[in-house]
MARBAMAR-203831 format. One line per field, with one value per residue (C-alpha): residue number from 1; residue in three letters; x, z, y. Coordinates in Angstrom, 2 decimals, m for minus. Each point is the difference from the previous one (the first is absolute). Last residue first. Example, Ala and Ser with C-alpha at 12.3 -4.5 7.8 and 13.67 -1.06 7.14 Angstrom:
REM MARBAMAR-203831
seq = 2; 1 .
type = SER; ALA .
c1 = 13.67; m1.37 .
c3 = 7.14; 0.66 .
c2 = m1.06; m3.44 .
END
This chain:
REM MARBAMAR-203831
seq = 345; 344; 343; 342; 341; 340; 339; 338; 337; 336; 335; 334; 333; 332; 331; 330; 329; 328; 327; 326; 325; 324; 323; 322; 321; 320; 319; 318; 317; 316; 315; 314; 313; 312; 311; 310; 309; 308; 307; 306; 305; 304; 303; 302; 301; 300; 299; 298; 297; 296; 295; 294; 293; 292; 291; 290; 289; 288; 287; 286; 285; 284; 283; 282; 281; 280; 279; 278; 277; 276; 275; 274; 273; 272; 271; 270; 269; 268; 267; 266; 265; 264; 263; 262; 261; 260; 259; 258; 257; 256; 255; 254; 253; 252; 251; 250; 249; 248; 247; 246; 245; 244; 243; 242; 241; 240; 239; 238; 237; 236; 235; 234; 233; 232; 231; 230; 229; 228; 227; 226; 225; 224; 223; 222; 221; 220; 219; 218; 217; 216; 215; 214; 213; 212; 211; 210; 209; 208; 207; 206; 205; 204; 203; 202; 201; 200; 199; 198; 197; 196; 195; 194; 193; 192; 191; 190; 189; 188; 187; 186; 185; 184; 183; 182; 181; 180; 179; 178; 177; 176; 175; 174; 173; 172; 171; 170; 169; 168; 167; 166; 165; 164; 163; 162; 161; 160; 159; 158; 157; 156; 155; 154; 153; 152; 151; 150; 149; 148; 147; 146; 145; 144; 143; 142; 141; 140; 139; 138; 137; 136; 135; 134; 133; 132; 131; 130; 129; 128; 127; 126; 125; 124; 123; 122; 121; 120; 119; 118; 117; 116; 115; 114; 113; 112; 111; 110; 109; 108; 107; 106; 105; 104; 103; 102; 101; 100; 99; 98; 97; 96; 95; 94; 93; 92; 91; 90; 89; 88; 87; 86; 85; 84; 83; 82; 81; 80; 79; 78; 77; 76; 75; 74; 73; 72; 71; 70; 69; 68; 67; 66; 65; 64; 63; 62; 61; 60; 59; 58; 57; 56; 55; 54; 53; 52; 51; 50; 49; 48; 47; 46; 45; 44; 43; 42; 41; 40; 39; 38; 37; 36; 35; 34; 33; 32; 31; 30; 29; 28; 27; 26; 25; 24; 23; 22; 21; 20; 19; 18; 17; 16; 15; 14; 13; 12; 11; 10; 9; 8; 7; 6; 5; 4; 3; 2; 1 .
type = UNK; UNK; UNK; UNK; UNK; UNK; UNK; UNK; UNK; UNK; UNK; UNK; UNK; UNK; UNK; UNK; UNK; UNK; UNK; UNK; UNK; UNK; UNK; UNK; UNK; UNK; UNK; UNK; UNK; UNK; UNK; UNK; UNK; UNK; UNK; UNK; UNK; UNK; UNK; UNK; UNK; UNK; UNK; UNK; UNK; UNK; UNK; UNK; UNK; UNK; UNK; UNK; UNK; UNK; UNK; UNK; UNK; UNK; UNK; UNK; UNK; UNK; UNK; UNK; UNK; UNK; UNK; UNK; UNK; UNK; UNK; UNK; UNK; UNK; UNK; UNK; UNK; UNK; UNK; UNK; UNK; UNK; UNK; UNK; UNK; UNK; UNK; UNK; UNK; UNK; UNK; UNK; UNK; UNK; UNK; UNK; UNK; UNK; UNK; UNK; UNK; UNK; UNK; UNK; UNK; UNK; UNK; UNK; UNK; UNK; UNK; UNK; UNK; UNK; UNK; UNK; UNK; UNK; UNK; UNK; UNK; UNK; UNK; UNK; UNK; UNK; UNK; UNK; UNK; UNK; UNK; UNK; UNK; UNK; UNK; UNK; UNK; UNK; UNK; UNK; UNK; UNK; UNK; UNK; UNK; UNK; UNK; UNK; UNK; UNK; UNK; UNK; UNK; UNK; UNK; UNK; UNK; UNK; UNK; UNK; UNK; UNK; UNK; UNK; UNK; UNK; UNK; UNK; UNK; UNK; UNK; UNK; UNK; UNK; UNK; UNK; UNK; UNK; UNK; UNK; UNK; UNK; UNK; UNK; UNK; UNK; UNK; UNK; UNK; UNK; UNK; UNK; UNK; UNK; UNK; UNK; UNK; UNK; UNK; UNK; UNK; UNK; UNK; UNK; UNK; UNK; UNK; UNK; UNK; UNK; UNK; UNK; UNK; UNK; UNK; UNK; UNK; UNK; UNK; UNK; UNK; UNK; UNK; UNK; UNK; UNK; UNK; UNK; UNK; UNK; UNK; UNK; UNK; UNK; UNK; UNK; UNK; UNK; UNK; UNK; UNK; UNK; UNK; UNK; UNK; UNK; UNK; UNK; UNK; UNK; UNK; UNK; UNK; UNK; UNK; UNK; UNK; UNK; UNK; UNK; UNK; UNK; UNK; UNK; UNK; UNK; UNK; UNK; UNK; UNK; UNK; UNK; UNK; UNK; UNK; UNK; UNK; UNK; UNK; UNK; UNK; UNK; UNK; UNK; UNK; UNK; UNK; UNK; UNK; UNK; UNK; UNK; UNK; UNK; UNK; UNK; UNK; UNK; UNK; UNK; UNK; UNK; UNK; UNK; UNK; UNK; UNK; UNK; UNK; UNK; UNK; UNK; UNK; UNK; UNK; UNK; UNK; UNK; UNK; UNK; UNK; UNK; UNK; UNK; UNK; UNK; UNK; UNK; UNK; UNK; UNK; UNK; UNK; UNK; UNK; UNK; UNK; UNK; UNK; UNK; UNK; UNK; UNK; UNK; UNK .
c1 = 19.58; 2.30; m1.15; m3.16; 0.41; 1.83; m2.98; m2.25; 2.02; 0.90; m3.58; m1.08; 3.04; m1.47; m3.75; 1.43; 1.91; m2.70; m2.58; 2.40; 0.38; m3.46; m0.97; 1.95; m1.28; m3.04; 0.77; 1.39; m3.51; m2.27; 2.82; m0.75; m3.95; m1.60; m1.11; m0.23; 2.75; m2.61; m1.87; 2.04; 3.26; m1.23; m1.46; 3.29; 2.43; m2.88; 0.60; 3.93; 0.28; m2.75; 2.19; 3.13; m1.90; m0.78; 3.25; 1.31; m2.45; 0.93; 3.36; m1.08; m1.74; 3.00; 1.34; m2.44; 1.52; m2.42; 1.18; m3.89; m0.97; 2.52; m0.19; m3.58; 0.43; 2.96; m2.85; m1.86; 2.33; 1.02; m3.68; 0.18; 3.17; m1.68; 0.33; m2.58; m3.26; m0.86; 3.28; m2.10; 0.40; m2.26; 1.98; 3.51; m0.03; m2.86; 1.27; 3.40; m2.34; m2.04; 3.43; 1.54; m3.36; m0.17; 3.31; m0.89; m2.45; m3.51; m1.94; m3.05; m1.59; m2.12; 0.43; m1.77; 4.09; 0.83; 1.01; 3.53; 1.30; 2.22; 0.88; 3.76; 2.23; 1.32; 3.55; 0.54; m3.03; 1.61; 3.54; m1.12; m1.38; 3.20; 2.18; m2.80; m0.71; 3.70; 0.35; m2.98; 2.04; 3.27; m2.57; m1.22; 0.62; 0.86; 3.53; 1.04; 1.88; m3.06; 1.73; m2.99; m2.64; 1.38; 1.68; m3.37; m1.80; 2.49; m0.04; m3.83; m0.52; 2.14; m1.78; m3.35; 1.62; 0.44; m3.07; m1.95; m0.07; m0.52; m2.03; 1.41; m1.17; m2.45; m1.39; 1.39; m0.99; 0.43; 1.28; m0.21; 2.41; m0.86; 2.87; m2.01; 2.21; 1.53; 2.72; m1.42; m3.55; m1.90; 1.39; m3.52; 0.05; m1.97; m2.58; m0.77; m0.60; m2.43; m1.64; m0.06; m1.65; m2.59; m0.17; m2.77; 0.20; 0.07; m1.76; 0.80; 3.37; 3.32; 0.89; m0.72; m1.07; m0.67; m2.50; 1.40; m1.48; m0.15; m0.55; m3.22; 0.88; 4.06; 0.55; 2.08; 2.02; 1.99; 1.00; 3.60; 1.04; 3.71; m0.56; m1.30; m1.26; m2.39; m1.23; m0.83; m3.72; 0.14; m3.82; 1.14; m2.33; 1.67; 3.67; 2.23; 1.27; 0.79; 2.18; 0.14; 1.77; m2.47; m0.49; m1.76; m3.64; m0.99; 2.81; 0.72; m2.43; 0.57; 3.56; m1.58; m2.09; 3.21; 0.91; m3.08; 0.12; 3.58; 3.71; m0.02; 3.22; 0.16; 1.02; m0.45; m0.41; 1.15; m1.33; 1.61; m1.27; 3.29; 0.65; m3.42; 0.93; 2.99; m1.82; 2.57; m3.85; 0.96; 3.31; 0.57; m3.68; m1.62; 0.22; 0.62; m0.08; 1.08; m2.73; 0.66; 1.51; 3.18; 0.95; m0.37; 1.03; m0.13; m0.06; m0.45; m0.72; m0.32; m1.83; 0.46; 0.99; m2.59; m0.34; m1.50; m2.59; m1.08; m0.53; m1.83; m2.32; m1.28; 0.70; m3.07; 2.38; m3.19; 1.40; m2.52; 1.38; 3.45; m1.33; m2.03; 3.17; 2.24; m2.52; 0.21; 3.20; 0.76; m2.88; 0.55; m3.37; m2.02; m3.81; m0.78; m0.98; m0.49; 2.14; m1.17; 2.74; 0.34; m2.89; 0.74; 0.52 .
c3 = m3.37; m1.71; 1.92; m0.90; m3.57; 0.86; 2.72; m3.55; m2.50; 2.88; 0.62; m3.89; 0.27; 3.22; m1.84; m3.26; 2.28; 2.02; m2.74; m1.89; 3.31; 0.63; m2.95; m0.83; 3.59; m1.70; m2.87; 2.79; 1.56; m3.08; m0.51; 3.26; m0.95; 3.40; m0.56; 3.54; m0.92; m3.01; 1.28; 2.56; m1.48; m3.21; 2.46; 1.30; m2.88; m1.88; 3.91; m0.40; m3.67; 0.58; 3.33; m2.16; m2.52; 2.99; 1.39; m3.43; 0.65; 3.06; m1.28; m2.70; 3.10; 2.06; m2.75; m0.58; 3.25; 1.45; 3.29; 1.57; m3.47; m0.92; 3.90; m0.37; m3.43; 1.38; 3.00; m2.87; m1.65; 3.26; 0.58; m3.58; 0.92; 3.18; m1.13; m3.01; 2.18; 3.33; 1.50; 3.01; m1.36; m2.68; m2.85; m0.43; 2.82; m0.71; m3.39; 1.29; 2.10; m2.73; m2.17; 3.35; 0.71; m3.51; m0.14; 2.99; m1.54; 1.71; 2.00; 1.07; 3.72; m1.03; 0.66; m3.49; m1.78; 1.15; 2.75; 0.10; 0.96; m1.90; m2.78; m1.24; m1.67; 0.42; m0.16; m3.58; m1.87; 2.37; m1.26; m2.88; 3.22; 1.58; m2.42; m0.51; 3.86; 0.35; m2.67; 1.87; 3.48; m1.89; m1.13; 3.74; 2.46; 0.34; m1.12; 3.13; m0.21; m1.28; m2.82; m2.65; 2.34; 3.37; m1.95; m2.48; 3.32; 1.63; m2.47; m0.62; 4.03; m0.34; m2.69; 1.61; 3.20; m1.19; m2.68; 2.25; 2.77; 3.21; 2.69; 3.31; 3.42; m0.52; 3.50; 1.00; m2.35; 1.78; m2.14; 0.79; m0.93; 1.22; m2.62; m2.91; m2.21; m2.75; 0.04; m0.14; m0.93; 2.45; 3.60; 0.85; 3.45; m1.52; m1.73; 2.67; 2.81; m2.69; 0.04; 3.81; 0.26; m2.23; m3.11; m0.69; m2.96; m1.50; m2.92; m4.12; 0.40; m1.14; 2.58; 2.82; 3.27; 2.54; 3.03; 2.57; 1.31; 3.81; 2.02; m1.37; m2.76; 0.49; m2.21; m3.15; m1.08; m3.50; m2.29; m1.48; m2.20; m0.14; 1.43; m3.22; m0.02; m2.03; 1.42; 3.43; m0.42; m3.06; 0.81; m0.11; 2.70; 2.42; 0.13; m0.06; m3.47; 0.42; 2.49; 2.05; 0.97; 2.02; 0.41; 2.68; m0.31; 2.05; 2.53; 3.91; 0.98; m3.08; 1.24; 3.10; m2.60; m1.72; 3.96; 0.21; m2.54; 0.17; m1.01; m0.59; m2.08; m0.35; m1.98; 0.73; m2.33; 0.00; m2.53; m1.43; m3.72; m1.37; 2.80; m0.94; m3.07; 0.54; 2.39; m1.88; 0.13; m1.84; m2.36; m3.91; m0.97; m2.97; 1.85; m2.12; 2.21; m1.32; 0.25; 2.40; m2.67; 1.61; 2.34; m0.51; m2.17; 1.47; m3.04; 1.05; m2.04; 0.28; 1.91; 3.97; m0.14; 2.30; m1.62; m3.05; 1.72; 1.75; m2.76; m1.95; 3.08; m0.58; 3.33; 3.10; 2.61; 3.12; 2.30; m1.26; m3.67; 1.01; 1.64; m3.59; m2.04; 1.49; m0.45; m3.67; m0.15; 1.15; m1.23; m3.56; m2.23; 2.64; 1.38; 2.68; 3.89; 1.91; 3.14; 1.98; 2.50; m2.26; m2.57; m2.89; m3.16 .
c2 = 21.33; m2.88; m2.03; m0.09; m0.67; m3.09; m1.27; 0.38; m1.99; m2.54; m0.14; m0.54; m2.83; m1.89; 0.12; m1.99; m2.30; m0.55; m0.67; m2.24; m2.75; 0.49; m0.67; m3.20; m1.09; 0.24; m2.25; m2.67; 0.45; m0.97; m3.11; m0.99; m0.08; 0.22; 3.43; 1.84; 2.89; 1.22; 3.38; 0.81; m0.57; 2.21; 2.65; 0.09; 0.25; 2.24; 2.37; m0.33; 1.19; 3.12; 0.78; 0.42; 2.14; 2.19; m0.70; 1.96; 2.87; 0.77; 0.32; 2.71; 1.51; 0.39; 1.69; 2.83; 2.13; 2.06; m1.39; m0.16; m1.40; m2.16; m1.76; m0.72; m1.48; m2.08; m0.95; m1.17; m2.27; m1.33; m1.25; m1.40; m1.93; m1.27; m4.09; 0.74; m0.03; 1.88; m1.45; m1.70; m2.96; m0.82; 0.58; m0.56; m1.77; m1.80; m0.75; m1.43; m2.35; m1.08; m1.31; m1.58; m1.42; m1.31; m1.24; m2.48; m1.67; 0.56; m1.34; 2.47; 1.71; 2.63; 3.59; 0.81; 1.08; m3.34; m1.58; m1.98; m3.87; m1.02; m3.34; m0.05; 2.08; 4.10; m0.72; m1.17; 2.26; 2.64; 0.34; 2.59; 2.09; m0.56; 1.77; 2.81; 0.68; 0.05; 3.29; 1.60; m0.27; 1.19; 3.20; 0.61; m2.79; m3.22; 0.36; 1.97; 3.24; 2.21; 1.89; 0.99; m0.50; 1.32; 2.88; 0.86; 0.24; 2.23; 2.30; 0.57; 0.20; 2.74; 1.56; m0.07; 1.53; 3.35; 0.90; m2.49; 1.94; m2.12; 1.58; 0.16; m1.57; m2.80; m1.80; m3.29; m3.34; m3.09; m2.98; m4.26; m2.15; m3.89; m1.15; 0.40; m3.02; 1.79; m2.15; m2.44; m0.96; m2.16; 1.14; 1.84; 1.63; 3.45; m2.55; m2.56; 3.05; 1.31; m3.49; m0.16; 3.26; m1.08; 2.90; 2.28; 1.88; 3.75; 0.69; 0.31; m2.18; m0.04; 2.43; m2.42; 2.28; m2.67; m0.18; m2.07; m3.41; m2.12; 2.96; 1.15; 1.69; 1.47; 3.90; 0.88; m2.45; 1.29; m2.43; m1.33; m2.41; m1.17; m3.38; m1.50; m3.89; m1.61; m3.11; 1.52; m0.48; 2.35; 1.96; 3.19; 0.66; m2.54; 1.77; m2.48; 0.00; 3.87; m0.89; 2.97; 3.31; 2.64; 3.86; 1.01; 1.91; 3.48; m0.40; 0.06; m3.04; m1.98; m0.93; m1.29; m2.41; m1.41; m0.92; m1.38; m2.21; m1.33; m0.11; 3.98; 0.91; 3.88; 2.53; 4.02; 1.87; 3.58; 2.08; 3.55; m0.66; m0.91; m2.26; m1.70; m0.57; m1.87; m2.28; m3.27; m1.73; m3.14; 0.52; m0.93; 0.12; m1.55; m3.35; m3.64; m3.16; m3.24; m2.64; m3.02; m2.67; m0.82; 2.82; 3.61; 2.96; 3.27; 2.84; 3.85; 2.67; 4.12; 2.47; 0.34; 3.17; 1.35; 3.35; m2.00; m1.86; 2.92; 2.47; m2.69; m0.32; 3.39; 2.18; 0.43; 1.21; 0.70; m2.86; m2.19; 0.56; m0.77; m3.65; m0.19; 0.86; m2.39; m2.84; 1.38; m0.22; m3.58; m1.27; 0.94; 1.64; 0.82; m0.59; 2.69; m0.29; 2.88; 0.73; 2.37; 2.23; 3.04; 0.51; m1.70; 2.53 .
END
């Protein structure tokens, strides 16, 4: 465990959770990450389709930072929208690291230039260099880095991906209260994930939202034409058919995007594990087992996008779309299969 008061950078599986778990950790709460990601409640799907041939935008997730897990634990946070610098800076001044939204795309290190666009990341800013930078905690990688204060300012104004556009938010972590037990709260948080993903009330989200992703994904040799702009999977700048990005984007989501690989079904999967054991009740793990398999079909999905979304051949691409198209209908019934068991708990 942390000591109280020092934060200590780690590399994580989701950003939202594990920045969560690194502000918890400073405050002397060191949990596993799974536990946080699946107190949260923000498992599921969401589909945002958007104009002409800009690539769709697929999201493992079916709400950013709902803070559910930090009622649980007894945390008050504290959100705020800081329109500058210095006022990001004054929030520094009464915590160990703050917890920032951003546009992935933007941020330098990642090396997109702003041609791949995700507003739903987050990272963890933990101290200003030299008045013009801030050190930042990035989960998905080894060290912390140095980011220009302008650039960081760049990434939590972005407007390039709505609706998950970061909207300036910035988090401040209060002190931890309570201690969650997981044999009582772990089946809670079990319930109301299979009701937001089962019966979400919008048909962008949970299994309606995987259901759209499969109509418009057979739409997409139509929709996704012409000559783009994109960077590859090196950081440099390429043409590219328009297909392709849509086809190397979907992988990055799946992938690369701060779910930790497999579009956060294998993170579920363990936090089900987590939840059979402290319950003592074998079901949860038969579940966890089923988004297990469910990960395994996202993550070949992925790597398969990643590996072969920059051939030129448009017949190459229409045969992926194929996959996609089978791959998330094969994954969507394994989670139906395993959200079913669930509720019946």
């Amino acid at each position: 465990m942390n000591s109280a008061g020092r934060y200590v950078h780690r590399r994580g599986i989701h950003c939202e959770s594990a920045c969560q778990r690194g502000i918890l950790a400073a405050g002397g709460f060191d949990v596993d990450e799974e536990v946080v990601f699946g107190l949260d409640g923000g498992f599921g799907f969401s589909f945002f389709p958007a104009n002409g041939n800009a690539p769709d935008i697929v999201v493992g997730k079916q709400e950013i930072m709902p803070l559910r897990a930090a009622r649980l634990m007894g945390v008050e946070v504290g959100l705020h929208t800081p329109r500058s610098s210095a006022a990001l800076a004054k929030l520094l001044a009464s915590a160990p690291a703050v917890m920032t939204r951003v546009d992935l795309g933007l941020l330098p290190h990642w090396g997109l230039g702003g041609r791949s666009s995700f507003g739903g990341y987050f990272v963890n800013v933990t101290r200003g260099v030299g008045g013009e930078a801030f050190e930042v905690s990035d989960p998905a990688f080894d060290a912390p880095v140095v980011v220009g204060a302008a650039d960081l300012d760049a990434a939590r104004a972005s407007r390039g991906s709505p609706p998950v556009n970061p909207d300036r938010k910035v988090y401040v972590f209060g002190p931890r209260r309570t201690a969650p037990r997981l044999r009582l709260v772990g089946p809670v948080a079990v319930r109301t994930l299979c009701r937001d993903v089962l019966r979400p009330g919008s048909r962008s989200l949970g299994i309606p939202g995987m259901k759209r992703l499969i109509t418009a994904a057979a739409s997409w040799p139509r929709s996704k034409r012409g000559e783009v702009e994109d960077v590859d999977l090196e950081g440099r700048v390429i043409r590219t058919d328009a297909l392709a990005r849509q086809l190397l984007h979907v992988g990055r989501q799946i992938e690369s995007f701060g779910t930790g690989g497999g579009l956060f079904r294998p993170l579920l999967g363990r936090f089900l594990t987590q939840v059979a054991a402290a319950t003592d009740d074998p079901r949860y793990a038969e579940s966890a087992e089923l988004f297990f398999e469910s990960g395994r079909l996202w993550q070949s999905l992925g790597a398969t996008l990643l590996a072969r979304g920059t051939t030129d051949s448009r017949e190459d691409l229409t045969s992926l779309v194929d996959g996609v198209t089978d791959t998330v209908r094969s994954a969507m019934d394994v989670e139906k299969r395993a959200l079913g068991a669930l509720t019946a708990l």
